[in-house]
MARLODREN-46837 format. One line per 8 residues: number of its first residue (from 1); for each residue x, y, z of C-alpha. Coordinates in steps of 0.1 Angstrom, whole numbers, plus 5000, padded with zeros to 4 digits. Example, Ala and Ser with C-alpha at 12.3 -4.5 7.8 and 13.67 -1.06 7.14 Angstrom:
2
1 = 5123:4955:5078  5137:4989:5071;
//
This chain:
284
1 = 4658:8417:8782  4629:8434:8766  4608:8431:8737  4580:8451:8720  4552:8429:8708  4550:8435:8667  4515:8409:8660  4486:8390:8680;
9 = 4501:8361:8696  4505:8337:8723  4532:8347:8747  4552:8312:8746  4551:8311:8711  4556:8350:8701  4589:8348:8726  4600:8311:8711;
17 = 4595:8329:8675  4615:8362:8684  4644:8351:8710  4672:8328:8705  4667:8305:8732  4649:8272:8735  4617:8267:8741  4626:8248:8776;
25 = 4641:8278:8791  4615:8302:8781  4590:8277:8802  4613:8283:8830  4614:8319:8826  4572:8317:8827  4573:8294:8858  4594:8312:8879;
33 = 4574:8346:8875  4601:8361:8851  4585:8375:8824  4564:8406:8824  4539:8417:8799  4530:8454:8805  4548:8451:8840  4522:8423:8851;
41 = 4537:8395:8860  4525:8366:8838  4529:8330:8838  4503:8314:8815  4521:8298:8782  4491:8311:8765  4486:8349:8774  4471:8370:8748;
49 = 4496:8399:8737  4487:8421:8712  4511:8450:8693  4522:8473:8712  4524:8455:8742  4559:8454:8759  4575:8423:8771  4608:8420:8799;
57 = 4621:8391:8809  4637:8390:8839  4672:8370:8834  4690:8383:8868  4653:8368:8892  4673:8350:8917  4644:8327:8911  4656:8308:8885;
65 = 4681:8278:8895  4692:8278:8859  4711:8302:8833  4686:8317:8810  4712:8303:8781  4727:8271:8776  4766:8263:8792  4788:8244:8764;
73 = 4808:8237:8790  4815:8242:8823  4852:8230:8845  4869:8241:8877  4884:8267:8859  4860:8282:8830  4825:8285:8822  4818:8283:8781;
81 = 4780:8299:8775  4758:8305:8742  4753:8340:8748  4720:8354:8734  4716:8384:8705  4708:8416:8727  4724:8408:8755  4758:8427:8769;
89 = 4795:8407:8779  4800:8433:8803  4787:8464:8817  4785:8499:8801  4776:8534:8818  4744:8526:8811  4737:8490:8819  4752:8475:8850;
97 = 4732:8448:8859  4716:8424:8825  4753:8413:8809  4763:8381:8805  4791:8387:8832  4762:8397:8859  4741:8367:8847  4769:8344:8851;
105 = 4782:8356:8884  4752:8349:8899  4744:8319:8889  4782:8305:8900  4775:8328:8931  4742:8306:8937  4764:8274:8937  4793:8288:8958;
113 = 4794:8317:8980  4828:8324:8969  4831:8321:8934  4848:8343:8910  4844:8350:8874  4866:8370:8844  4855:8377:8815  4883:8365:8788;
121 = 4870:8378:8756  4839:8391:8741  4816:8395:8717  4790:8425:8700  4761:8428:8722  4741:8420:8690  4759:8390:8682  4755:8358:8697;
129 = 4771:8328:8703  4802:8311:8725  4819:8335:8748  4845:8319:8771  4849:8330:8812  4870:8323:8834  4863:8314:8873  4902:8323:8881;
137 = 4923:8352:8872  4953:8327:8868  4934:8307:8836  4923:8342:8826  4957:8354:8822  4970:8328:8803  4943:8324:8781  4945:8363:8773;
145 = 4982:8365:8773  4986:8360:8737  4950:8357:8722  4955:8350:8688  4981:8327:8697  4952:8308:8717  4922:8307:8694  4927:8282:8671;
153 = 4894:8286:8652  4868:8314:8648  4837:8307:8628  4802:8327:8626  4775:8319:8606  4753:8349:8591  4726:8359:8570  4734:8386:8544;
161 = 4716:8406:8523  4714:8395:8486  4737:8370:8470  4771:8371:8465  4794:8370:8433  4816:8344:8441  4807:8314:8465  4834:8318:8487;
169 = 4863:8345:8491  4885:8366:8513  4877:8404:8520  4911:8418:8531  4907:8457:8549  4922:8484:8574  4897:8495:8596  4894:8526:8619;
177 = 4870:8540:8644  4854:8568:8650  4850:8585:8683  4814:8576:8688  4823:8539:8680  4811:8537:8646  4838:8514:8626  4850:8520:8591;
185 = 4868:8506:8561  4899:8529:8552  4933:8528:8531  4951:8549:8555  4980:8528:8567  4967:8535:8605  4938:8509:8602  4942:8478:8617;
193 = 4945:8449:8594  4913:8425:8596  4910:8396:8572  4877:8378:8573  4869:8344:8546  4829:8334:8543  4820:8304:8523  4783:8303:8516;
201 = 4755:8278:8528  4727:8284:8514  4712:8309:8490  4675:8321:8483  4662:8350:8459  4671:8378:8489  4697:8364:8515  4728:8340:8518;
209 = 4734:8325:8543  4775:8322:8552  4802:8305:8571  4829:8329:8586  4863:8322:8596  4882:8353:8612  4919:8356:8611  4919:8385:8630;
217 = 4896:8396:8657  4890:8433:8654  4857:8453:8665  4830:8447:8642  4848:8435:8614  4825:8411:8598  4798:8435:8600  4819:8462:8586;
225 = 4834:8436:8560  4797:8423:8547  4786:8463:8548  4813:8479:8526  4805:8446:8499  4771:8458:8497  4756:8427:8513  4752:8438:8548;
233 = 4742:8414:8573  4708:8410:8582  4690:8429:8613  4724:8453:8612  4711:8487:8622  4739:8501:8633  4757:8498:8598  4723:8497:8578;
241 = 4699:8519:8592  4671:8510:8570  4674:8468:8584  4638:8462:8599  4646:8427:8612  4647:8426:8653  4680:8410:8656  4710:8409:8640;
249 = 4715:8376:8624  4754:8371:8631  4763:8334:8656  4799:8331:8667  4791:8290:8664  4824:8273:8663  4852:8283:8689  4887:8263:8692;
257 = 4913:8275:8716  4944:8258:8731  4935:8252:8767  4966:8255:8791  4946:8235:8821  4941:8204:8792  4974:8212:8772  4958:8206:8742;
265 = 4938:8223:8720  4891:8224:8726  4869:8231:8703  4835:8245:8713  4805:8239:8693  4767:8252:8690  4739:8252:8664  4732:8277:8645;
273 = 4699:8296:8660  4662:8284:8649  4657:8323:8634  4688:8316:8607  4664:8288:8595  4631:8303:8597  4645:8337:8576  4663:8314:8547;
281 = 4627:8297:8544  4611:8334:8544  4634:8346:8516  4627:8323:8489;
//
């Protein structure tokens, strides 16, 4: 993970301010030699950084006894993580090693020799929030067998640009994508039906903030959805260029899936990130 230093700050506090992770883990990140600042290893809470400077943290150091991210919950047969914004589900051509699937692998690997882990669904590598994985390819095969069938409940939370007509509504669309990934809204009857429903939260003189429930789970769809409204999602460079914000501020925070090994349905749960807050307070 790696971060280029925008103002003069302390590192603990410029890396609490900027990541979404508590401030306990970032501690453990300094104490076990993790993070470097300029490629020098640094441990002091209170190292200078100035702009400029470039920070990586280190999430794969077999050093650290801990995930760099909190488990909602952990059995014999699935591991359910907070995944961080910037982070990967799985590898691309271009990054094997940081994903969450890496991260988690080694840390079950730490524990036993033997283990195993699947990845069961994912999400944006922008996004965060609760991604499921399985340690068996049995309980990954039934969970993905019929997917939509299985989630229950998906809700995000997200901070959009502007405010919005209507507190709360339903933006129905066909979406397609283009061969360099980029989605998009059309009326063609080849794009895939996606049907997102937001309610808002809260509301200042430049952002909302919004509850999201998905009844459908294609590729970027709330991003795409918020986009073609005109209230794009805040920190979304890849459908608004012109975003200046350093992540994107989109939390998969509720999760409820019928759980084959329980035969009944789970609901997974986490707060919505400390940088939702801080913005909302920015914008008034």
């Amino acid at each position: 993970m790696k971060l280029s230093v925008k103002k003069e700050s302390k590192l603990l506090e410029y890396l609490y301010e900027n990541l979404d992770m508590p401030k306990k883990r970032i501690k453990q990140y300094l104490t076990h030699g993790s993070i470097f600042v300029n490629n020098n290893k640094i441990t002091q809470y209170n190292y200078k950084i100035l702009p400029g400077m470039n920070i990586i943290i280190d999430t794969a150091n077999k050093n650290t006894k801990e995930l760099p991210f909190d488990i909602i919950f952990e059995d014999d047969h699935i591991i359910v993580v907070n995944k961080p914004s910037g982070l990967l589900t799985i590898a691309t051509n271009k990054e094997k090693e940081k994903t969450l699937y890496h991260i988690v692998r080694e840390y079950l690997v730490r524990k036993n020799k033997n283990a195993r882990v699947f990845i069961v669904h994912r999400l944006d590598k922008d996004t965060s929030g609760i991604v499921i994985l399985a340690k068996d390819e049995k309980t990954k095969n039934k969970l993905q067998e019929d997917w939509n069938k299985t989630v229950k409940l998906r809700e995000y939370t997200a901070i959009i640009h502007g405010t919005l007509d209507k507190n709360e509504g339903k933006i129905i669309q066909r979406l397609k994508e283009t061969k360099t990934g980029l989605v998009y809204s059309t009326k063609s009857e080849e794009g895939k039906e996606a049907i997102t429903n937001y309610k808002v939260i809260k509301e200042t003189t430049k952002y909302s903030m919004v509850s999201i429930k998905i009844e459908t789970g294609r590729k970027n769809q709330i991003r795409v959805a918020f986009n073609t409204i005109k209230h794009p999602i805040v920190g979304d460079k890849k459908y608004n260029e012109k975003d200046k914000e350093n992540r994107l501020y989109l939390h998969a925070n509720r999760l409820k899936i019928y759980y084959p090994e329980i035969k009944k349905d789970i609901l997974f749960e986490t707060a919505i990130p400390n940088e939702f807050k801080k913005i909302m307070n920015k914008g008034d």
